[in-house]
C-alpha positions in Angstrom: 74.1 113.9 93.3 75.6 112.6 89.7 74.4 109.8 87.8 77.7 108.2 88.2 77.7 108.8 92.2 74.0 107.6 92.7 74.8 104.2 90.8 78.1 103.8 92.6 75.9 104.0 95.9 73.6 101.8 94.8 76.1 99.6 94.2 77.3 99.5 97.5 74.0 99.7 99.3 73.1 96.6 97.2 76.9 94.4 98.0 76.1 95.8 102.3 72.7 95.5 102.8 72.5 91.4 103.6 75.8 91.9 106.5 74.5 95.4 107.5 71.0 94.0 108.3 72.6 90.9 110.1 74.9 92.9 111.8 71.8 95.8 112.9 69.9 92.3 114.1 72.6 91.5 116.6 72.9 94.9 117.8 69.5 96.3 118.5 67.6 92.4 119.1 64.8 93.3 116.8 64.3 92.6 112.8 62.5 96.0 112.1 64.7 97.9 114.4 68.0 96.9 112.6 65.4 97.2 109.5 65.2 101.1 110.3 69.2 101.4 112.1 70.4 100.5 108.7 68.2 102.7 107.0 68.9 105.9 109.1 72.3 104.6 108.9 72.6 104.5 105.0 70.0 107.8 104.5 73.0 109.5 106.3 75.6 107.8 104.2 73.8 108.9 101.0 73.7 112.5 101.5 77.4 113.0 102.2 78.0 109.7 99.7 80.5 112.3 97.5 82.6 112.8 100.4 82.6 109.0 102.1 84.0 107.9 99.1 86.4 109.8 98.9 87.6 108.5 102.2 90.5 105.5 102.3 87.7 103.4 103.8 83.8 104.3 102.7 83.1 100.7 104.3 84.4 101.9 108.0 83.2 104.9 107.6 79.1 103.8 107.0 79.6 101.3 109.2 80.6 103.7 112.1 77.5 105.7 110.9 75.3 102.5 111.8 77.1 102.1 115.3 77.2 105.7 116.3 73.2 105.7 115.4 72.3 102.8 117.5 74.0 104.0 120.9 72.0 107.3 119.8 68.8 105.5 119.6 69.6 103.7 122.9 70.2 107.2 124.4 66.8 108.5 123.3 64.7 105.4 124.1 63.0 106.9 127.1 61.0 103.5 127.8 63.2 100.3 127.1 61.7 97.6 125.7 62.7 94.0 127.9 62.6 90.9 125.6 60.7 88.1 126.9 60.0 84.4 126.4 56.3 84.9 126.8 53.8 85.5 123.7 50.4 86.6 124.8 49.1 84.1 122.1 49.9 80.6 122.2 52.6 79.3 119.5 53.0 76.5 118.0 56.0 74.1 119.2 59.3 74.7 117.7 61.7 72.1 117.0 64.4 73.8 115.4 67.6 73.9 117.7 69.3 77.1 115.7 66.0 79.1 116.5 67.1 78.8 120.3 70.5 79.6 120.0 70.1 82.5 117.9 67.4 83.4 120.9 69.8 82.5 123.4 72.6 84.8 122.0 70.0 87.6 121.2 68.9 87.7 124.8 72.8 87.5 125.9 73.7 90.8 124.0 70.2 92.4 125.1 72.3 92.0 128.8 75.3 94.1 127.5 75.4 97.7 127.6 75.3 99.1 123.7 79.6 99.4 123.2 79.8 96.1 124.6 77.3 95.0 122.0 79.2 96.6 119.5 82.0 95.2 120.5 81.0 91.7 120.9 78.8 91.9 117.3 82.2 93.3 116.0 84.8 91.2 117.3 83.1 87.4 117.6 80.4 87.6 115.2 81.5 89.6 112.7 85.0 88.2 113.2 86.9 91.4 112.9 90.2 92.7 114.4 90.7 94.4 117.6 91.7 97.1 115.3 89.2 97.3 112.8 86.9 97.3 115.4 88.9 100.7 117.4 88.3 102.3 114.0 84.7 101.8 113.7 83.6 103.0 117.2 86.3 105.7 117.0 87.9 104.6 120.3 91.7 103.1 121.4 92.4 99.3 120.9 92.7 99.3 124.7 89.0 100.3 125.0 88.3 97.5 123.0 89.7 95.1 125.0 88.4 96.2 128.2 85.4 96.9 126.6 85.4 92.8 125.6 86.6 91.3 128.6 83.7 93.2 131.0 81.2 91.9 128.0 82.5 88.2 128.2 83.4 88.5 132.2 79.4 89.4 132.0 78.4 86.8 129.9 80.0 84.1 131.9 78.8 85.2 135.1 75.6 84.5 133.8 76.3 81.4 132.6 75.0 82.1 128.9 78.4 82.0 127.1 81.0 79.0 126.8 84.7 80.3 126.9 85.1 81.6 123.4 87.8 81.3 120.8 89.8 83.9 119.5 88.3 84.6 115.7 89.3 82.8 113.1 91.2 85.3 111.2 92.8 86.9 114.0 94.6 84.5 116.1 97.2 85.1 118.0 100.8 85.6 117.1 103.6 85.0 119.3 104.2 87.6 121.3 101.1 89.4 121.2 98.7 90.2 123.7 94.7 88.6 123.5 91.8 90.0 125.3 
């Protein structure tokens, strides 16, 4: 790879990393996990880096890498790990209310099958369009929608989510259909 190349994915490994690792969290439930999706996810980028940049969107296009990696890792797991609220060592009390939502919504997408994840991660918490988010798991907006409503039909059946609101940036226009 060229000087030039190598710096200019540094560059972008360096401005992605903080969202990518967030982003990894919420999908796989696990800080090393997304620690090592985002890795494999990036190792792949970096060898066909002349090429993805060369794309109209290098930023979709690792991203999909990330995505497409964790539904293959979910596919190999051969023994799934089940999150639990029980340490075997005791813990000292914790008194800070973002640590249990961030639990609460960790154990909520741990529920959903990995597209819904995606989806959800994509769509609410990443706050990105219906659109954007057909292009980064290479599917048909209408996939997308169904795809959310089973997620959130899911999430209110078991009583862990409150009716959300359509993301900031993307609320409806007149006319227009909302999942």
């Amino acid at each position: 790879m060229k000087k030039s190349t190598e710096a200019d994915f540094q560059a972008f490994v360096v401005s992605r990393w903080p969202r990518m690792l967030r982003s990894a969290h919420l999908l796989t439930g696990h800080h090393h996990d997304a620690e090592d999706l985002v890795q494999a996810a990036l190792a792949k980028a970096y060898v066909r880096w002349e090429r993805i940049q060369r794309t109209d969107d290098p930023d979709s296009y690792v991203w999909r890498i990330m995505i497409n990696a964790n539904v293959d890792r979910l596919r190999r797991a051969k023994v799934r790990e089940w999150l639990t609220n029980r340490f075997p060592e005791p813990s000292a009390p914790d008194h800070d209310d973002t640590v249990a939502e961030r639990s609460a919504v960790l154990d909520a997408l741990a529920r959903l099958s990995a597209k819904q994840r995606a989806v959800v991660v994509l769509r609410y918490l990443e706050d990105r369009s219906e659109t954007e988010v057909a292009r980064l798991l290479g599917t048909g907006v209408g996939t997308v929608r169904s795809h959310t409503a089973r997620a959130l039909r899911k999430l209110r059946e078991e009583s862990l989510a409150p009716e959300p609101a359509a993301p900031a940036a993307h609320r409806r226009t007149k006319g227009a259909r909302q999942p």
